[in-house]
C-alpha positions as CSV (number, residue, x, y, z in Angstrom):
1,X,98.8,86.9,86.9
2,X,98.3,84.8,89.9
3,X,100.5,87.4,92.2
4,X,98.4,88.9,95.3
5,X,98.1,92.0,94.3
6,X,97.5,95.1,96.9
7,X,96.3,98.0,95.0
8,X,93.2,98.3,97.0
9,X,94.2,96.8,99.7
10,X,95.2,99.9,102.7
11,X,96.1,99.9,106.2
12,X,97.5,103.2,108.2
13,X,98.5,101.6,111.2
14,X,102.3,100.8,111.8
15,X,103.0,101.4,115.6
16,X,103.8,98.0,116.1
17,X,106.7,98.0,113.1
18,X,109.7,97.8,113.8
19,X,111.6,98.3,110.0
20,X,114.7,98.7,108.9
21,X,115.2,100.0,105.1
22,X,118.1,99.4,103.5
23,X,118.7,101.3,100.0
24,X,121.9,101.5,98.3
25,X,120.8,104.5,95.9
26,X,120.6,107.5,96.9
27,X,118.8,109.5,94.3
28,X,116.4,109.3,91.4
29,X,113.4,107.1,91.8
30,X,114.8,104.5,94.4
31,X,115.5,106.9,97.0
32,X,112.3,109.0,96.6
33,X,110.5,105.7,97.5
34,X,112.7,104.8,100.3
35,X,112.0,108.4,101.2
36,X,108.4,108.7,101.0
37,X,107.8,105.5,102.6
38,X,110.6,106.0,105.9
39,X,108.5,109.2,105.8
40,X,105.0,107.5,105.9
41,X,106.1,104.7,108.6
42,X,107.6,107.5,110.6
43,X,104.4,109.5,110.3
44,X,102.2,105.9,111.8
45,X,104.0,105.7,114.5
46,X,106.7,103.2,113.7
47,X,110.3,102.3,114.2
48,X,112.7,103.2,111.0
49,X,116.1,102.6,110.9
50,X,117.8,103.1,107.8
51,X,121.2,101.9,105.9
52,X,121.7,103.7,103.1
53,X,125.0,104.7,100.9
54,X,126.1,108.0,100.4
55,X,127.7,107.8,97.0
56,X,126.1,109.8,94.5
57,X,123.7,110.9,96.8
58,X,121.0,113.8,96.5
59,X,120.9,116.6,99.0
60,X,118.0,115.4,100.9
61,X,119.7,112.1,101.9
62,X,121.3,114.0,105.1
63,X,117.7,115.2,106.0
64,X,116.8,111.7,106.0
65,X,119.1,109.8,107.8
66,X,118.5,113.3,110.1
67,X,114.6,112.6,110.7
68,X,115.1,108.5,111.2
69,X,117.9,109.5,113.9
70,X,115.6,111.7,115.4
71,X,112.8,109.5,115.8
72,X,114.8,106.7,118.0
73,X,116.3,105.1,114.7
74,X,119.4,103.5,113.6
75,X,121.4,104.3,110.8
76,X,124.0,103.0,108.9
77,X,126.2,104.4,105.8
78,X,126.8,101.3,103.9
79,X,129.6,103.8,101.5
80,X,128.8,100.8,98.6
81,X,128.5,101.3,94.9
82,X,125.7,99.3,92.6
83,X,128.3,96.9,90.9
84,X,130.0,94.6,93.0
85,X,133.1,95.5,94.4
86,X,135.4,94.9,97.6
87,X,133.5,97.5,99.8
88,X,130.7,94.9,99.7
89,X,131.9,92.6,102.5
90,X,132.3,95.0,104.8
91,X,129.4,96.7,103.9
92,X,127.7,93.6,104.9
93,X,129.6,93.0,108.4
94,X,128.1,96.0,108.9
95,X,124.9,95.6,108.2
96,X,124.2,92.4,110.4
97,X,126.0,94.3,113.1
98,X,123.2,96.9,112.4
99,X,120.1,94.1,112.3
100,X,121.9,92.3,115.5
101,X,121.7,96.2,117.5
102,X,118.0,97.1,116.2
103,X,116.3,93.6,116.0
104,X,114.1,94.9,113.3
105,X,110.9,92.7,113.1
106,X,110.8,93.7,109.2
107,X,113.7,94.0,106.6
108,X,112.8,95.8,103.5
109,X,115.9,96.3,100.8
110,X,115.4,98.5,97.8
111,X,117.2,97.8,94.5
112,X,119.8,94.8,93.9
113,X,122.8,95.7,96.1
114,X,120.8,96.2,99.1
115,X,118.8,93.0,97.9
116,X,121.8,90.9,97.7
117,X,123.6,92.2,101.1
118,X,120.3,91.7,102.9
119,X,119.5,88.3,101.2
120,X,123.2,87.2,101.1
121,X,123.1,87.7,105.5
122,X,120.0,85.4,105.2
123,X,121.9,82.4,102.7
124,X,124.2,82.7,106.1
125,X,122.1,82.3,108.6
126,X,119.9,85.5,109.5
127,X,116.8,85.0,110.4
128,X,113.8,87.3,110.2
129,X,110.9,88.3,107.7
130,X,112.7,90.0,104.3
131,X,111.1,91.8,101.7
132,X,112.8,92.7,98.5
133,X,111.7,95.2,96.0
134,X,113.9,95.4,92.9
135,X,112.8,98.9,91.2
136,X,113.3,97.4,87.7
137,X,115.6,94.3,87.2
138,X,118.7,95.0,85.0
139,X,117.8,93.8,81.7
140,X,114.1,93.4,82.1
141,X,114.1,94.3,77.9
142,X,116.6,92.1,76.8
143,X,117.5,89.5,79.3
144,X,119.7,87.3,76.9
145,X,122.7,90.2,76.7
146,X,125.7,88.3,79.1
147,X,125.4,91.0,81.8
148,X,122.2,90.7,82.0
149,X,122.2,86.7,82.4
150,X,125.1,87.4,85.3
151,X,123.1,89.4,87.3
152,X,120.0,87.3,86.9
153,X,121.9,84.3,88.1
154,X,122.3,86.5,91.5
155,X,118.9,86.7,91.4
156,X,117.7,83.3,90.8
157,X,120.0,82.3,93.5
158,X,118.8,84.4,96.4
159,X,114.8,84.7,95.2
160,X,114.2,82.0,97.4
161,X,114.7,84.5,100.4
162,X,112.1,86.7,101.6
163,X,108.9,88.1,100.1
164,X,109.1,89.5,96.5
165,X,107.3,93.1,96.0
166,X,107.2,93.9,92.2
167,X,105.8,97.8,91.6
168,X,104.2,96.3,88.1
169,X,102.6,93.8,86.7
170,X,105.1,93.6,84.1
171,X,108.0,93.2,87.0
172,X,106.2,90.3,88.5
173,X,105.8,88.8,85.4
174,X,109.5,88.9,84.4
175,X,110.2,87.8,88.2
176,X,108.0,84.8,87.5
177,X,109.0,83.7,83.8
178,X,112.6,84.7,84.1
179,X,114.1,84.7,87.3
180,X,111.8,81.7,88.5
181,X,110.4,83.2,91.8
182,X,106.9,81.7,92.0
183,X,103.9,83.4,92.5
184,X,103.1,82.6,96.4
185,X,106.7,84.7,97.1
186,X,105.9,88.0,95.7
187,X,103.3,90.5,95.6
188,X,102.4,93.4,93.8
189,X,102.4,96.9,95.5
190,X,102.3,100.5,92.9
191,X,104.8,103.5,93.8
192,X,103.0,106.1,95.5
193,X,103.4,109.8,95.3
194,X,103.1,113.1,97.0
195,X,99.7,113.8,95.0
196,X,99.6,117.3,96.9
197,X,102.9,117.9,95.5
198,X,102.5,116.7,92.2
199,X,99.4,118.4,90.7
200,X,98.2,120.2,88.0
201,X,99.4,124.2,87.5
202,X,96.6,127.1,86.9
203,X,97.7,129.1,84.0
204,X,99.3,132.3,85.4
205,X,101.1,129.1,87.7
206,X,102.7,127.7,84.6
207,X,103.7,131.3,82.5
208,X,105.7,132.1,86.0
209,X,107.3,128.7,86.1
210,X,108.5,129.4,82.4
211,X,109.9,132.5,82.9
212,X,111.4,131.2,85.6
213,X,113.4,128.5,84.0
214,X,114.1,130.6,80.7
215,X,111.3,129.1,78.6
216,X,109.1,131.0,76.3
217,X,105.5,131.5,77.9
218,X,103.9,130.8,74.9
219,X,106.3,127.8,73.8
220,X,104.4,124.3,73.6
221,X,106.5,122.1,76.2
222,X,107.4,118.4,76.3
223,X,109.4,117.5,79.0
224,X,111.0,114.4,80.7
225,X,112.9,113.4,83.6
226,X,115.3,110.9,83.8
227,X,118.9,109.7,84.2
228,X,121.0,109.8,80.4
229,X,121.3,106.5,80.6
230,X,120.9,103.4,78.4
231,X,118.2,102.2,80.4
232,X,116.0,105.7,79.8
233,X,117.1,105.7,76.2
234,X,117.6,109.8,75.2
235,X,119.2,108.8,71.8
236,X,116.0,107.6,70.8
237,X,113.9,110.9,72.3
238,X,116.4,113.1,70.7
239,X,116.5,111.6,67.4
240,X,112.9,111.6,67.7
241,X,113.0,115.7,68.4
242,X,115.6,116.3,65.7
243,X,112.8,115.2,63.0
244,X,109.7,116.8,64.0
245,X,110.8,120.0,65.4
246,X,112.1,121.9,62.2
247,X,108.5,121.7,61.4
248,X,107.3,122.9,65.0
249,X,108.7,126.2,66.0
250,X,106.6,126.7,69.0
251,X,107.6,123.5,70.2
252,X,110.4,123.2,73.0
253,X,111.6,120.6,75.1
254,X,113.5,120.4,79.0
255,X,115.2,116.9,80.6
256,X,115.9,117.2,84.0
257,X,118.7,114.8,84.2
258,X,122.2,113.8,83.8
259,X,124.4,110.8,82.9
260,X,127.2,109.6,80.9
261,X,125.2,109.7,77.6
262,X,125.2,113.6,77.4
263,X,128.3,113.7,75.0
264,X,126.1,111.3,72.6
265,X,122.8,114.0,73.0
266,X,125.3,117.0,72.2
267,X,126.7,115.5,69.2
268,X,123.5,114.3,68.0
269,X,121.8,118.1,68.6
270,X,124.8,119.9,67.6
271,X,123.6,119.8,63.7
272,X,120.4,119.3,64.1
273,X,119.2,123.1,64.0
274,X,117.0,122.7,66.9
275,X,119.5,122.7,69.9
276,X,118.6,125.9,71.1
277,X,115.2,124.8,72.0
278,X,116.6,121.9,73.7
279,X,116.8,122.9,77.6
280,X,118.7,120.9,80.3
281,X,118.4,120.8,83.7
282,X,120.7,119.0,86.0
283,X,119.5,118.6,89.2
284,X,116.4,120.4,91.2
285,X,115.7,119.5,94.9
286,X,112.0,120.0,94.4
287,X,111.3,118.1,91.3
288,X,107.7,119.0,91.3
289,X,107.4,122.6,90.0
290,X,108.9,121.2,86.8
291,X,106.5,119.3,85.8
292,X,103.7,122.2,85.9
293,X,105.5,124.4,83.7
294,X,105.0,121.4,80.9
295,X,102.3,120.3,78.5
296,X,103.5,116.9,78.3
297,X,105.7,114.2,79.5
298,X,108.0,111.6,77.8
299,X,109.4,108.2,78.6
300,X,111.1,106.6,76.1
301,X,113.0,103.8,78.3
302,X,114.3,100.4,77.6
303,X,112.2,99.0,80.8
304,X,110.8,100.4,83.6
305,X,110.1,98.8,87.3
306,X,106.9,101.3,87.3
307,X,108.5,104.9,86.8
308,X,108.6,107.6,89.1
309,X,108.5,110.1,87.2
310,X,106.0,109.1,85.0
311,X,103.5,108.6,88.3
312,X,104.5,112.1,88.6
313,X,103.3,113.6,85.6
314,X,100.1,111.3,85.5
315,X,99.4,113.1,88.9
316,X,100.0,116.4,87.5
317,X,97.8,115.8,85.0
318,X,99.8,116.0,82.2
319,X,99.1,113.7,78.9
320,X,102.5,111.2,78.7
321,X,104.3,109.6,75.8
322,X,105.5,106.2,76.7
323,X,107.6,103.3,75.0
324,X,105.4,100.2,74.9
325,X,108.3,98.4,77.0
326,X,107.9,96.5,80.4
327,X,106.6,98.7,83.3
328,X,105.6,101.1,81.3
329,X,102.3,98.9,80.3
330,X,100.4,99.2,83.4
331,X,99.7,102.6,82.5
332,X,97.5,101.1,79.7
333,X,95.3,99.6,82.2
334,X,94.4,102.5,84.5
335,X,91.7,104.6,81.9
336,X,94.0,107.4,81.0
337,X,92.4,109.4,78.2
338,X,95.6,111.2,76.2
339,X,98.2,108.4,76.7
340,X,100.5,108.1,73.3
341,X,102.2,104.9,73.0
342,X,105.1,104.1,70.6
343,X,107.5,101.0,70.4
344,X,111.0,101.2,72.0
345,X,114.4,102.1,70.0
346,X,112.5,103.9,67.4
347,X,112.5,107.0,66.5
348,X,110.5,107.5,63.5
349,X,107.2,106.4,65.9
350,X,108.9,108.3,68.8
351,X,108.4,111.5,66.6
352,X,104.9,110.4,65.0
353,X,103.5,110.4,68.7
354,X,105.3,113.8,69.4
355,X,103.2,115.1,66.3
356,X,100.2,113.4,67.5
357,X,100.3,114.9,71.1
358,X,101.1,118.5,69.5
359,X,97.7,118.4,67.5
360,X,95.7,117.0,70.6
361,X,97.3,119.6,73.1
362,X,96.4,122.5,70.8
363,X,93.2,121.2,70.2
364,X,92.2,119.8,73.3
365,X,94.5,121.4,75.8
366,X,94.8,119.0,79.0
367,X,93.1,116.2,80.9
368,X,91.5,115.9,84.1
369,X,91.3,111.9,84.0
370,X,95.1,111.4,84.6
371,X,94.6,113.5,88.2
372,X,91.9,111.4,89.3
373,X,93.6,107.7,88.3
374,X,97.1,109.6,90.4
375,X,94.3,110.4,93.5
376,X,92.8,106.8,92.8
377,X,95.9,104.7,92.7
378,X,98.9,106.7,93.4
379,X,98.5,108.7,96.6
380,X,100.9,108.1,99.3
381,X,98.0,107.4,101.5
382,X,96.8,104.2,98.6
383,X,100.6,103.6,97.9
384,X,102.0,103.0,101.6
385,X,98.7,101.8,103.2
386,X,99.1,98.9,100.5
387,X,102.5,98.5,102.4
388,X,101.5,98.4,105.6
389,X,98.9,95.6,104.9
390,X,101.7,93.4,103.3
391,X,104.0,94.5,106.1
392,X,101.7,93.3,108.8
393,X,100.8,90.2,106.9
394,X,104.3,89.2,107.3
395,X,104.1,89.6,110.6
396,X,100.9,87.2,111.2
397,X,101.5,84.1,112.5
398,X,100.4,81.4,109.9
399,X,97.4,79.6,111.2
């Protein structure tokens, strides 16, 4: 991999930016980035604005657009869905209005629609330094399927605008090889997290946490976070739980999520025997006491950009689970110690690695390595100093 990549690279100053984000999702990983880094910037002493869309949107969106406002920023409610429809035009007219009013020096746009408003205004003329960062192409498993080669083509056709930043290895890669933006337009720069947030629980910590959320204190917990999607893949975790908890009775499981494939999950537990240990969560505004009521994390997704939630539970020191599918490999590379791998769309393996993290967590209980990697790699600090030192390369004047 020929991409510059910034992992180590830092740099806390930003009183000379002058940035506007522009993020179509408003929830779930995409937004907790756009988030933490408005957040940083506005912490370093720079200029935010922010166009955002209010569709689907978690509660602390209004707090956001709130702080930007009240820092001397612009913002902008695009009112845009992810698939293309009519609201995209004047979503756009909008948005160079916007960039015309601010005169951002830097335009950052998070996830495809934002990508292809901000990249379509520069195939008509804008000009200014654009970064892109896609949080997981559509497809990135399977990118033969005819949805997937549609919105590729969109992607081919405006990579040639702006700097890419992939959050993995494996996103680069598939930028590279499928979408045919070359190495000297992208870079790679990992999702950062609250570490102070996201830590490990002490014990009495975690048996209050249970009670809390109606769990047995005693229970052995697996959890994961994540949209019921196709993307995240629940059939498979389910499936995967229906066959090895009959035989684990102390053994329960929580998803913090929702989507359109809860009637699938339901029909699938409803026979299963095991539903009552199956716990669902819908929606917290503080995601991070969740994951220290757990003794492990899953992710059995299709593809990944590099996962939030997973970040999250690596910095809580929790051991993970993980599909062997794209962005969830880097974590192979970082020296995590109880890291249980399994291929994707299979449940058989899915449960063998459940059984295989139930005997290590009784045995060994859990791991301080995963902490230190989060501190290492992870921090918001590492994560959105990278992203300073990319944003004021761009603003260097070639020599």
């Amino acid at each position: 991999m020929n991409v510059t990549d910034l992992r180590s690279a830092t740099d806390t100053s930003a009183a000379d930016l002058n940035v506007l984000l522009v993020s179509q999702p408003a929830s779930d990983g995409v937004f907790r980035h756009v988030e933490a880094l408005a957040d940083y910037l506005l912490r370093h002493g720079a200029t935010v604005h922010l166009a955002y869309s209010d569709r689907a949107a978690c509660d602390a969106l209004p707090k956001l657009v709130e702080r930007v406002k009240n820092a001397g920023g612009q913002t902008l409610n695009l009112r845009v869905g992810n698939r293309p429809e009519f609201a995209d035009f004047p979503a756009w007219l909008n948005l160079r209005a916007l960039i015309r009013a601010a005169r951002p020096n830097l335009i950052h746009a998070h996830s495809s629609k934002a990508g292809a408003l901000v990249r379509g205004l520069a195939l008509c003329g804008l000009k200014g330094r654009i970064l892109y960062t896609a949080h997981a192409y559509y497809g990135m498993h399977s990118p033969s399927g005819v949805k997937a080669r549609f919105f590729h083509s969109i992607e081919r056709a405006l990579g040639r605008y702006g700097t890419t930043i992939s959050v993995s290895t494996d996103e680069a890669a598939f930028a590279r090889d499928h979408l045919g933006i070359a190495d000297r337009d992208q870079r790679i720069v990992p999702n950062g997290v609250d570490c102070a947030r996201f830590r490990p629980a002490q014990p009495e910590e975690k048996m209050a946490l249970r009670a809390q959320f109606g769990l047995p204190r005693d229970a052995l917990t697996l959890g994961t976070v994540g949209r019921f999607s196709r993307q995240k893949d629940p059939i498979t975790t389910y499936s995967a739980l229906t066959q090895i908890m009959p035989a684990a009775p102390d053994m329960h499981f929580v998803h913090l999520g929702k989507g359109e494939l809860e009637p699938m999950v339901d029909a699938l537990l409803e026979k299963s025997g095991v539903s009552a240990r199956c716990h669902r969560l819908q929606y917290l505004a503080d995601t991070a006491p969740f994951y220290r009521m757990l003794d492990g994390f899953v992710l059995a997704s299709l593809y990944e950009g590099m996962s939030y939630a997973a970040i999250e539970a690596v910095a809580s020191g929790l051991p993970i689970i993980l599909s062997d599918a794209p962005g969830n490999r880097d974590f192979a590379d970082m020296g995590l110690d109880r890291v249980y791998w399994c291929p994707p769309k299979n449940p058989a393996a899915l449960a063998a690695a459940f059984g295989r993290w139930r005997d290590d967590s009784i045995q060994a209980g859990p791991t301080g390595v995963h902490r230190q990697a989060a501190l290492e790699r992870f921090s918001l600090e590492a994560a959105f100093g990278r992203m300073a030192a990319l944003y004021r390369e761009m603003l260097t004047p070639p020599k």
